[in-house]
N, C-alpha and C positions, 0 to 999 in steps of 0.2 A: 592393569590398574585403572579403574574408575576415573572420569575426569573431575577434579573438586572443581566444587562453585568457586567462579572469582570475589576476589575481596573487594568491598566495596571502591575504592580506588581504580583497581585495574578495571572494574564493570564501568567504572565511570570515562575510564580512558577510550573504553571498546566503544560506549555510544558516543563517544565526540569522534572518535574515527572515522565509527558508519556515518553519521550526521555530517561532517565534512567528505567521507566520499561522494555520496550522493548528490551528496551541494555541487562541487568541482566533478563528477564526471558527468553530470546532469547537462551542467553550464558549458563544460570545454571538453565533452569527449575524453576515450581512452587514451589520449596522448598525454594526460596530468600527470605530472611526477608524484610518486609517493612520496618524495621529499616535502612538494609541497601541501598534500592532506596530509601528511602527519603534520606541518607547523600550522594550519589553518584547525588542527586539533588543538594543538597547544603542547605536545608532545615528538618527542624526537623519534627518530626512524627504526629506533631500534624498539620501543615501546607496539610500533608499527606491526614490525614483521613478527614479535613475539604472538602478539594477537590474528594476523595475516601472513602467512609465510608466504603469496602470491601478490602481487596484483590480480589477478583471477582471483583469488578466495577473498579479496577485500571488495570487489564489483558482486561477487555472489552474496559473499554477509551484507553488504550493504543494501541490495533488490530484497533479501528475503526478510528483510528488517523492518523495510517499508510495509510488506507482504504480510509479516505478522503484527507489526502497528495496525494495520487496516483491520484488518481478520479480529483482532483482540480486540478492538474497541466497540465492538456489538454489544454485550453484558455489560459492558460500562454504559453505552449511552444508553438500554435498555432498563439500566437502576436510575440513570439519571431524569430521562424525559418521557414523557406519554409515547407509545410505540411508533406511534404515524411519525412522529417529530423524530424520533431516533433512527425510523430510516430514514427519514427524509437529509436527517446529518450525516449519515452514513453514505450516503449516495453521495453526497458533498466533496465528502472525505476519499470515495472511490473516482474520482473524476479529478483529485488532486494526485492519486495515487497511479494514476494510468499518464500523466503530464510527466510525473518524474519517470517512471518508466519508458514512458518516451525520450525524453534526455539522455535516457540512461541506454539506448539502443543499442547504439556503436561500441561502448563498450562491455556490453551485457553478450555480443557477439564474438568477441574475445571469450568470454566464459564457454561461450557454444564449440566454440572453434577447439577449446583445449577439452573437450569431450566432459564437459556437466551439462547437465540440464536447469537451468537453474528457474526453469519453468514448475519442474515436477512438482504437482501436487499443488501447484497453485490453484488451480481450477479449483480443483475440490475443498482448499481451505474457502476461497470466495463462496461457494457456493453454501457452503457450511452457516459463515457466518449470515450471508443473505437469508438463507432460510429461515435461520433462529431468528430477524429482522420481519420478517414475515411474518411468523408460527404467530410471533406474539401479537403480531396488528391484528392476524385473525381471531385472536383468543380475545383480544381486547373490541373485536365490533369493530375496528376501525380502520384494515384492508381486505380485500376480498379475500378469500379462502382458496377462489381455483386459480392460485396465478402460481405458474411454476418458480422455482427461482433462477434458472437456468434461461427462462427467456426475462427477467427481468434483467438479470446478468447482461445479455444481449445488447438488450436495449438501452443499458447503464455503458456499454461498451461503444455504440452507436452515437449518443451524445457527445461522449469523449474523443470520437473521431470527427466529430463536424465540428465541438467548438472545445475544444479541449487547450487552447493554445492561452497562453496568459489574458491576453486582450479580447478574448471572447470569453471571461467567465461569467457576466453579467446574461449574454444569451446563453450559455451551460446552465444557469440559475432560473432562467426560465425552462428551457426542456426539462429540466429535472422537477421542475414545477407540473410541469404538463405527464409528466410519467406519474406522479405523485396522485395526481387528481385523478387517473385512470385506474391505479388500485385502488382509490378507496371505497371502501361498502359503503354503498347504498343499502339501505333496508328497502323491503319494498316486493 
């Protein structure tokens, strides 16, 4: 039997879950009771495991949530801003998304440990929505054309490793400025 869409209530209860796992495993590590995200949800434990029958499945929906928040919000910021501006927010937005990921380490290795990958396919949705972040600067004049998106990936990934920590977002805003400046076309 097919899984039915949740009702808007229980969809509502699922993203205050993820959004409080990720908060508390980010903050304090695998060791957070699910007692306490589910009351940092505002729902009880049983609403919890309905939607998460693991700690594990609640550390993997909560990573792949962030995963597809990031990923999904390319076509939005692409109807919303001039293309250079929509990666250059995008990059923003992956540089906050690699921070939780990093909080989320210790117990995203729990998920490893109980044999998921909760990696799979991440590559390739990143790379996806990078590209389509790209396609469009080039269609629009306003990033180069030969820049792969696998090495901008990289060097999105590079940033986030030298200043990715809270208190160096202000120097992540400049690199990600200086990465910015290097794809844009020049005419010429």
């Amino acid at each position: 039997m097919p899984d039915r869409p949740l009702r808007a209530d229980a969809l509502r209860n699922r993203q205050r879950l993820l959004a409080a796992a990720v908060q508390a495993f980010s903050q304090d590590g695998p060791e957070v009771t699910l007692d306490r995200v589910a009351k940092e949800a505002g729902v009880g434990i049983g609403t919890l495991y309905r939607h998460f029958p693991s700690r594990e499945a609640l550390i993997e929906a909560a990573y792949r949530n962030e995963l597809e928040k990031l990923c999904d919000a390319a076509p939005a910021l692409l109807a919303a801003q001039p293309a250079d501006a929509a990666l250059r927010t995008w990059m923003d937005r992956f540089v906050d998304y690699l921070a939780t990921k990093r909080g989320m380490a210790d117990a995203l290795r729990l998920v490893i440990a109980s044999g998921t990958n909760p990696y799979a396919q991440s590559r390739d949705r990143l790379l996806a929505a990078l590209g389509e972040l790209l396609a469009a600067g080039a269609a629009a004049g306003v990033v180069r054309a030969d820049v792969a998106a696998a090495d901008v990936l990289a060097s999105l990934s590079g940033v986030s490793l030298v200043a990715g920590e809270p208190d160096q977002r202000a120097q992540a805003g400049r690199l990600l400025d200086l990465l910015m400046d290097g794809l844009r076309h020049r005419p010429g």
